[in-house]
C-alpha positions, -999 to +999 in steps of 0.1 A: -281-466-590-301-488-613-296-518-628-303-520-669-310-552-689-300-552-725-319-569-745-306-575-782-340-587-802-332-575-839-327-613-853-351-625-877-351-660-868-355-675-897-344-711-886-380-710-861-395-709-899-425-683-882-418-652-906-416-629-880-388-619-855-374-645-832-382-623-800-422-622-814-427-661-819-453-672-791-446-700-767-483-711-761-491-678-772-471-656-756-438-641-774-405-651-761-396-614-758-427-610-737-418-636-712-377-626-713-385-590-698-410-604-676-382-627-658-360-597-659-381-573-636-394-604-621-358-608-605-368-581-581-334-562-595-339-552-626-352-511-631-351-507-667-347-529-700-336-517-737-348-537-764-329-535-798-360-539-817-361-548-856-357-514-878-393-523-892-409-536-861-396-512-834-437-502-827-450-538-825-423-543-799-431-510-779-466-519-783-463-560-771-437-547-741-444-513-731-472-525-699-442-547-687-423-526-662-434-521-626-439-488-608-408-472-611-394-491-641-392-481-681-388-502-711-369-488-735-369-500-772-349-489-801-337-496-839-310-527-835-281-531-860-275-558-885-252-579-860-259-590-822-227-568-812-240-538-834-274-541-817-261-545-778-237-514-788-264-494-794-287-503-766-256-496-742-255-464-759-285-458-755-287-468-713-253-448-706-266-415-723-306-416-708-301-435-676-271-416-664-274-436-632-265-472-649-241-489-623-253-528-636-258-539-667-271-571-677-273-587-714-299-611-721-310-631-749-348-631-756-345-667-768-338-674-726-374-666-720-378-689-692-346-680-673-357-684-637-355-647-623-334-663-592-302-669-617-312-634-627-310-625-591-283-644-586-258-624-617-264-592-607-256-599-567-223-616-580-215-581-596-225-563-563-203-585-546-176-566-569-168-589-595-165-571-633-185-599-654-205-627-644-225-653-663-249-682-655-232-719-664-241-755-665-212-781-669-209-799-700-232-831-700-213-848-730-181-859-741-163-830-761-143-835-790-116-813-806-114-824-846-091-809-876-103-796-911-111-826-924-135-840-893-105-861-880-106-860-839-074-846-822-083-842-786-105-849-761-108-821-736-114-828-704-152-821-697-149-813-660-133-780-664-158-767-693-187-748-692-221-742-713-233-703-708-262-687-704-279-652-703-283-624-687-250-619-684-234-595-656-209-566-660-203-530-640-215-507-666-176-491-670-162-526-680-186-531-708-184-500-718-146-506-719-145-539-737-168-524-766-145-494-770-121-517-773-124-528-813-118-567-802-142-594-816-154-623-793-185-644-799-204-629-767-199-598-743-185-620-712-158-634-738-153-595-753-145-588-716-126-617-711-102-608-745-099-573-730-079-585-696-109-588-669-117-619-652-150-631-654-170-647-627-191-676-630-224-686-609-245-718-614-273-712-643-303-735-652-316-758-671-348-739-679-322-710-694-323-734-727-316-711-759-350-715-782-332-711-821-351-743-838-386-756-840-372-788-818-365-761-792-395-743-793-414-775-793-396-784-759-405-754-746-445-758-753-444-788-738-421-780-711-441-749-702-475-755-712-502-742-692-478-720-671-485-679-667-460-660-678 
């Protein structure tokens, strides 16, 4: 039974201002992308990733990801499509039809490069445990506000009961593939499950999991991380 990360790396991130794919902009020269797989066999659980590569750039990301996986382990990169949903479609496509043995699959972002592997770890056990979809989560650090059309606040939500989610996250292999049959929309796959009638577990993520989308972000991360070996 293996357990197969998704990885969903056909953005162009433009807002980094780089010129290249998001997934291939260094952190103190190494590519996000790079160090996202790495964390994911890193976790110890992880037997194969599928990267949804770029159309144009599908052999620079073979090439820069290929000598990742440990004895025993494959990645796997293909074409992605011109949405996140199109691109984690294919790559779960792709793990159901040439790793007939998928039980666990995980969807990460490669802009979560430094997810610890233990919140990794700690996803797909939570599915082990039995439970359909899990994902990592911090609470909300600031006050939430609920405003109209016009900027005008209506509400304040009560902060305690809200979370901010991260990547990889966890579902048996049969209840993603169900919730993408499914034709609903939802802004991520644990909230496509979710929309589709299964329950969705939570487990405490990290603040290292930060999302890398601007050049603030990325130069957090430098800093953050500098001098450490991916």
């Amino acid at each position: 039974m293996s357990v197969v990360a998704l990885v969903p790396a056909a953005g162009r991130g433009e807002r980094l201002g780089y010129g290249m794919p998001k997934a291939l902009v260094p952190v103190n020269g190494v590519p996000l992308l790079t160090r996202a797989v790495q964390g994911l066999f890193a976790s110890g659980q992880v037997q194969h990733v599928v990267i949804a590569a770029p159309p144009s750039d599908v052999d620079q990301v073979h090439t820069a990801t290929a000598s990742l996986a440990p004895a025993g382990g494959a990645v796997h990169v293909l074409s992605g499509g011109a949405e996140r949903t199109d691109s984690v479609r294919l790559a779960l496509e792709h793990a159901l039809s040439v790793i007939p043995d998928t039980t666990i699959v995980l969807v990460h972002d490669a802009a979560r490069a430094f997810t610890p592997p233990q919140v990794i770890a700690d996803v797909v056990a939570a599915v082990r445990e039995g439970h359909d979809a899990v994902i990592p989560v911090l609470p909300v650090a600031d006050t939430i506000k609920q405003v109209d059309e016009v900027g005008v606040v209506v509400s304040t939500p009560d902060r305690a009961g809200l979370r901010v989610v991260q990547t990889p996250q966890g579902f048996r292999a049969e209840t993603l593939k169900a919730a993408y049959c499914s034709g609903i929309a939802a802004t991520d796959d644990a909230g496509l499950v979710e929309k589709n009638g299964g329950e969705v577990h939570t487990v405490p993520g990290h603040a290292h999991a930060m999302k890398i989308t601007t050049p603030f972000d990325l130069a957090v991360a430098e800093a953050l991380f500098a001098g450490e070996q991916p």
